[in-house]
C-alpha positions in Angstrom: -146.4 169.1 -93.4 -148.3 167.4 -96.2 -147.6 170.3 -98.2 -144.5 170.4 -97.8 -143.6 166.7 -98.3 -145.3 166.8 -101.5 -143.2 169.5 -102.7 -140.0 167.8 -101.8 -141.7 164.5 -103.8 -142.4 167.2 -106.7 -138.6 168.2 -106.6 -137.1 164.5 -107.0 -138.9 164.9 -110.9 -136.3 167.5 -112.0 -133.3 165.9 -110.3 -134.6 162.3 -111.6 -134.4 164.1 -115.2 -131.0 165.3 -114.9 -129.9 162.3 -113.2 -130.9 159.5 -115.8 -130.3 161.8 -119.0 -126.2 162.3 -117.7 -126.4 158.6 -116.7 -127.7 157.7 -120.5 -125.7 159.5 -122.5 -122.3 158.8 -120.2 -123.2 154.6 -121.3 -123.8 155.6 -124.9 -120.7 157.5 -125.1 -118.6 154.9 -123.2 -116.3 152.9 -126.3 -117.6 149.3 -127.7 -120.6 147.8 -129.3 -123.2 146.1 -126.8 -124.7 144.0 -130.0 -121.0 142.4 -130.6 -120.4 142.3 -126.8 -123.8 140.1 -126.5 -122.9 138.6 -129.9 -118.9 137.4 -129.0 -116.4 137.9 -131.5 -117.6 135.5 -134.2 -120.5 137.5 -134.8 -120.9 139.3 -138.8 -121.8 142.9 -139.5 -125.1 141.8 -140.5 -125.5 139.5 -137.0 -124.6 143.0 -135.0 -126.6 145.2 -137.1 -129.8 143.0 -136.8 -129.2 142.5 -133.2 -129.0 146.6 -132.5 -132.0 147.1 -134.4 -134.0 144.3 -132.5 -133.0 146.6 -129.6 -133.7 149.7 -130.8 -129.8 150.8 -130.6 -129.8 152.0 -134.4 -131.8 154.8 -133.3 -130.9 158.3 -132.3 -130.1 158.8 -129.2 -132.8 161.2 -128.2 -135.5 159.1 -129.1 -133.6 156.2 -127.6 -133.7 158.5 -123.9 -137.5 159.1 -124.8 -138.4 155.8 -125.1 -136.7 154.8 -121.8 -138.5 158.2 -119.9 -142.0 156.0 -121.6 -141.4 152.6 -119.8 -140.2 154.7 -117.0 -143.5 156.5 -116.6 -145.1 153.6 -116.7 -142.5 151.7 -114.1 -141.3 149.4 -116.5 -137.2 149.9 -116.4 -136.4 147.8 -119.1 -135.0 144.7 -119.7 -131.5 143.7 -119.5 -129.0 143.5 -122.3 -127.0 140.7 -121.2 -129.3 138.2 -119.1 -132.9 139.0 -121.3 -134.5 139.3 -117.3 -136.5 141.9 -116.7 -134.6 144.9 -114.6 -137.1 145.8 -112.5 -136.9 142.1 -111.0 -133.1 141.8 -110.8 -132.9 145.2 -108.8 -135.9 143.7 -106.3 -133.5 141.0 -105.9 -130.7 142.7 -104.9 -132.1 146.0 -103.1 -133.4 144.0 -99.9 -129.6 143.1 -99.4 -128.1 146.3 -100.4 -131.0 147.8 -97.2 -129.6 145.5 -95.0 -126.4 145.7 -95.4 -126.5 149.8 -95.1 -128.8 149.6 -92.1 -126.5 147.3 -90.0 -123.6 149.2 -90.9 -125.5 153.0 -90.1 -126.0 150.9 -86.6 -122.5 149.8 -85.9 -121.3 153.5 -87.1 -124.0 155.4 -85.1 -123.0 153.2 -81.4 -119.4 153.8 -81.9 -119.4 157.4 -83.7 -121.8 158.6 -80.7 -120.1 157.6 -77.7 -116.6 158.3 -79.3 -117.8 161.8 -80.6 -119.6 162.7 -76.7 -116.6 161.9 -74.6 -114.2 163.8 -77.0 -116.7 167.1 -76.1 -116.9 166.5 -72.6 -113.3 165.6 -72.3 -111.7 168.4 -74.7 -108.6 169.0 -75.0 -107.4 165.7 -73.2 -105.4 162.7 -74.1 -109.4 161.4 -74.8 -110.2 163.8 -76.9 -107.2 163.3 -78.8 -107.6 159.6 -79.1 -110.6 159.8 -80.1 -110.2 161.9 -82.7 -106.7 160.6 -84.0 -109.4 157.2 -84.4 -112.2 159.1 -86.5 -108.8 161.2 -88.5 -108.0 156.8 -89.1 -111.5 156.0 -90.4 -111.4 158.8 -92.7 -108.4 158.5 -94.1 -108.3 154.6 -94.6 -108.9 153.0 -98.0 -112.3 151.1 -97.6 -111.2 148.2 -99.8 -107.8 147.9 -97.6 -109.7 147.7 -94.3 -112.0 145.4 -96.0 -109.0 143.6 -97.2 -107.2 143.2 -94.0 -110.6 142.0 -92.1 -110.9 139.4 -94.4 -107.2 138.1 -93.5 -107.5 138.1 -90.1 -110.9 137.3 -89.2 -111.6 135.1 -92.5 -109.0 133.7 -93.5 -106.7 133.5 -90.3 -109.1 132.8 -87.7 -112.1 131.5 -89.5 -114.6 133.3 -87.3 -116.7 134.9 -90.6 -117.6 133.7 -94.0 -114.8 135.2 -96.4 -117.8 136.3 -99.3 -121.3 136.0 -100.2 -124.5 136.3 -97.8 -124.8 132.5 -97.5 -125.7 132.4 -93.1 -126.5 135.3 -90.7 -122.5 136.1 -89.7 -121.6 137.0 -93.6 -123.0 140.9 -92.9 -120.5 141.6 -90.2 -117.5 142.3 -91.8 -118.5 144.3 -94.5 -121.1 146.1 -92.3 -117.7 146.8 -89.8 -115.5 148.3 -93.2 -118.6 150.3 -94.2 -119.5 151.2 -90.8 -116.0 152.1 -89.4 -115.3 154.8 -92.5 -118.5 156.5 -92.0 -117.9 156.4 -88.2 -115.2 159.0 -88.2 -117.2 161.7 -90.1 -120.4 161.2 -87.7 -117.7 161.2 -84.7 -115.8 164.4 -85.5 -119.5 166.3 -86.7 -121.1 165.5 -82.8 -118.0 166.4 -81.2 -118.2 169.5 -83.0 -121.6 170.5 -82.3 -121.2 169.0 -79.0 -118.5 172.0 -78.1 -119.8 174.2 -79.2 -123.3 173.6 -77.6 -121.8 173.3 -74.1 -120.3 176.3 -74.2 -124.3 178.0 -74.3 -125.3 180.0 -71.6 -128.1 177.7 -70.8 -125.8 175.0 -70.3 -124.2 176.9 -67.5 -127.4 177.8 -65.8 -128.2 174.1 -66.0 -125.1 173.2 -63.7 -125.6 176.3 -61.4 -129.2 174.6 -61.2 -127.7 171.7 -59.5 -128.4 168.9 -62.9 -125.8 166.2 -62.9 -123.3 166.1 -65.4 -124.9 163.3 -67.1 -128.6 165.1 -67.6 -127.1 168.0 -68.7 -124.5 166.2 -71.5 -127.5 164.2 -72.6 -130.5 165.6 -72.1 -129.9 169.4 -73.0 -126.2 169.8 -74.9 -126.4 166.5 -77.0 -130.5 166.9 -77.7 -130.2 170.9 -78.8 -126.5 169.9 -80.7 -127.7 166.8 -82.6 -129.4 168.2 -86.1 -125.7 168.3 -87.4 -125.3 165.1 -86.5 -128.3 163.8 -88.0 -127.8 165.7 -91.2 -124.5 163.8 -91.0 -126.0 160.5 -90.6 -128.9 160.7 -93.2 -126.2 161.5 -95.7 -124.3 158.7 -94.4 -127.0 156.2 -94.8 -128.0 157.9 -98.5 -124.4 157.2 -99.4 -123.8 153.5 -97.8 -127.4 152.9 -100.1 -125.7 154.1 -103.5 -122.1 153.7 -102.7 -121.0 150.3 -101.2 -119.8 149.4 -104.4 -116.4 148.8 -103.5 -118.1 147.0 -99.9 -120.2 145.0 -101.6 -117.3 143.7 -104.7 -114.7 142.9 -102.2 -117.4 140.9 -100.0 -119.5 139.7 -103.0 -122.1 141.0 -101.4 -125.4 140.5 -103.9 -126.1 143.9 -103.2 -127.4 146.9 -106.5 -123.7 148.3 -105.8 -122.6 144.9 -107.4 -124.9 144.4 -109.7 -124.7 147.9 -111.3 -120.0 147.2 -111.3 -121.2 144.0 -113.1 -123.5 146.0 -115.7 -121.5 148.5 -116.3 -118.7 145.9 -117.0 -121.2 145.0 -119.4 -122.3 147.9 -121.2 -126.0 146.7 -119.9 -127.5 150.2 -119.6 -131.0 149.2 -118.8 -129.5 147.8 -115.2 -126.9 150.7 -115.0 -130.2 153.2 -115.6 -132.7 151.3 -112.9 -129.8 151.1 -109.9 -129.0 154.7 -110.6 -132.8 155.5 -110.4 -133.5 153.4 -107.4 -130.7 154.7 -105.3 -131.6 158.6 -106.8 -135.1 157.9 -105.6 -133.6 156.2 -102.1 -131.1 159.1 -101.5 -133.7 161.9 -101.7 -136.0 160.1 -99.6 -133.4 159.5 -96.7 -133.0 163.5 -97.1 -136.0 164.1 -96.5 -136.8 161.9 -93.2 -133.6 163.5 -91.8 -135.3 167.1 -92.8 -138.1 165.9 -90.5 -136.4 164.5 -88.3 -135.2 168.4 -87.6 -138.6 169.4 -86.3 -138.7 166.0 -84.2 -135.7 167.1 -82.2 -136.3 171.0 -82.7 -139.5 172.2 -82.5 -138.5 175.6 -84.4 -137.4 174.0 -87.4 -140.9 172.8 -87.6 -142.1 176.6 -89.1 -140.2 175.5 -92.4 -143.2 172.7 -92.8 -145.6 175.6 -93.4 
């Protein structure tokens, strides 16, 4: 298993690579001038130019992206264009929210995707199982920012249970932990009810019930149990995404989460902070795959061969 964990680690170099040299160029490419941005529009010719040489900007871009892979080697992700703080610090600021608003909401999606995604299986083909799923087809389809939107009128604004922004008392995660759960919810809903059919329908299953097993042993303990590596592949990349993509979660919240940060640098052409979130959540992303991957020989002891 050490083996093959290491080789996984060994494969995030390459994608790293490819990640942070699209990333790079992408910012270079994007129109304006960071020196007059910092600078403001009073600023001379001579002003911007001495600025961008200060920083290295007058420089082709090649050795530009090889002077970044340097500090990156030796964990040093720059410094900020627009604040002069350290990037590496900002990002440690901001990641421990960005963790804890993706865990909460991978909790609230996991106890309602399971249950709703279980009873659809065992009740196919009902007015449940179309309920259900006509809820997960809702989650799917609906606009993030618009359910984030509308739970801010009603329980912010209207009733005054929850803070409207900000992660200033405990209460401030819930409703941006319910919009990001609730979208993910659908997809982890409609995956177990899939695998959940399709498992019951196993010939084991049917010696199970001729064995005498209650219907709740058998739904939990041998259909859900030998149907559930879809649905943690599902939920890994669920929790991989809510880490690098509750931008739009965390900007309608003003949640001090990286998503927010990184809308803020890019605002601000600040590609040192644009460069560290993207490697952070790169680096998070590939990690969460690789728990899930084994996770697989946790719940199936045949997956485990692949380890060798």
């Amino acid at each position: 298993m050490l083996r093959y964990i290491g080789k996984r680690i060994l494969y995030m170099i390459p994608v790293l690579l490819g990640v942070t040299l699209l990333v790079f160029f992408i910012m270079h490419l994007a129109p304006g001038n960071v020196a007059a941005m910092i600078l403001g529009e009073n600023a001379t010719a001579e002003q911007i130019a001495e600025l961008e040489h200060e920083m290295g900007l007058d420089r082709p871009l090649l050795a530009q992206y090889a002077a970044y892979l340097g500090g990156l080697l030796r964990g040093d992700l720059g410094t900020s264009y627009t604040s002069g703080e350290s990037v590496t610090a900002k990002i440690m600021a901001c990641f421990p929210y960005t963790v804890r608003l993706a865990l909460v909401a991978a909790v609230v999606s996991v106890l309602l995707a399971l249950p709703l995604g279980i009873l659809a299986a065992v009740k196919q083909n009902t007015w449940v199982d179309n309920v259900s799923m006509v809820i997960s087809l809702i989650g799917v389809s609906m606009p993030i920012f618009w359910l984030a939107v509308m739970l801010i009128l009603l329980f912010s604004l209207k009733l005054g249970w929850f803070p409207v922004y900000g992660a200033k008392s405990w209460n401030s995660i819930v409703l941006p932990a319910i919009s990001l759960g609730f979208m993910n919810m659908a997809s982890i809903a409609r995956t177990t009810r899939s695998s959940m059919v399709e498992t019951l329908r196993q010939d084991y299953i049917r010696t199970a019930y001729a064995k005498g097993l209650s219907k709740g042993a058998i739904v939990i303990r041998h259909a859900f149990r030998n149907g559930m590596l879809p649905t943690i592949t599902v939920i890994g990349l669920e929790i991989g995404q809510m880490l690098g993509g509750a931008v739009l979660t965390e900007t309608v919240f003003a949640w001090p989460g990286v998503g927010r940060m990184m809308i803020q640098a890019i605002n601000g052409r600040d590609t040192p902070t644009v460069m560290g979130c993207i490697v952070l959540l790169t680096v998070c992303f590939s990690f969460v795959n690789l728990i899930v991957d084994l996770l697989y020989g946790v719940v199936d002891p045949r997956v485990r061969t692949m380890y060798r």
